[in-house]
C-alpha positions, 0 to 999 in steps of 0.5 A: 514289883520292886518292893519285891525285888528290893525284899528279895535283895535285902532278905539274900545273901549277896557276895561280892565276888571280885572285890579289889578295894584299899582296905586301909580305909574305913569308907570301904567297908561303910560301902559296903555295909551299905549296899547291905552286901554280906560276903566278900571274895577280897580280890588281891591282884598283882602285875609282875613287870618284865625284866 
């Protein structure tokens, strides 16, 4: 059964929907390759302070 799901895994398209990584480093997209992710939403959050 999990040489199936780690077939099925491999096989997939797998996205990574909520992605907030430091993209200036190279180690980010290794992790990625990785983890045999295909797809990414790169995620770019602010925090607004109040004034």
């Amino acid at each position: 059964m999990i040489k199936d799901a780690k077939k099925i895994y491999h096989e997939a398209i797998v996205i990574d929907g909520l992605n907030v990584s430091n993209w200036k480093s190279d180690s980010v997209f290794a992790r990625l390759r990785a983890g045999s992710i295909t797809a990414i939403n790169a995620t770019v959050a602010t925090r607004e302070y109040p004034t």
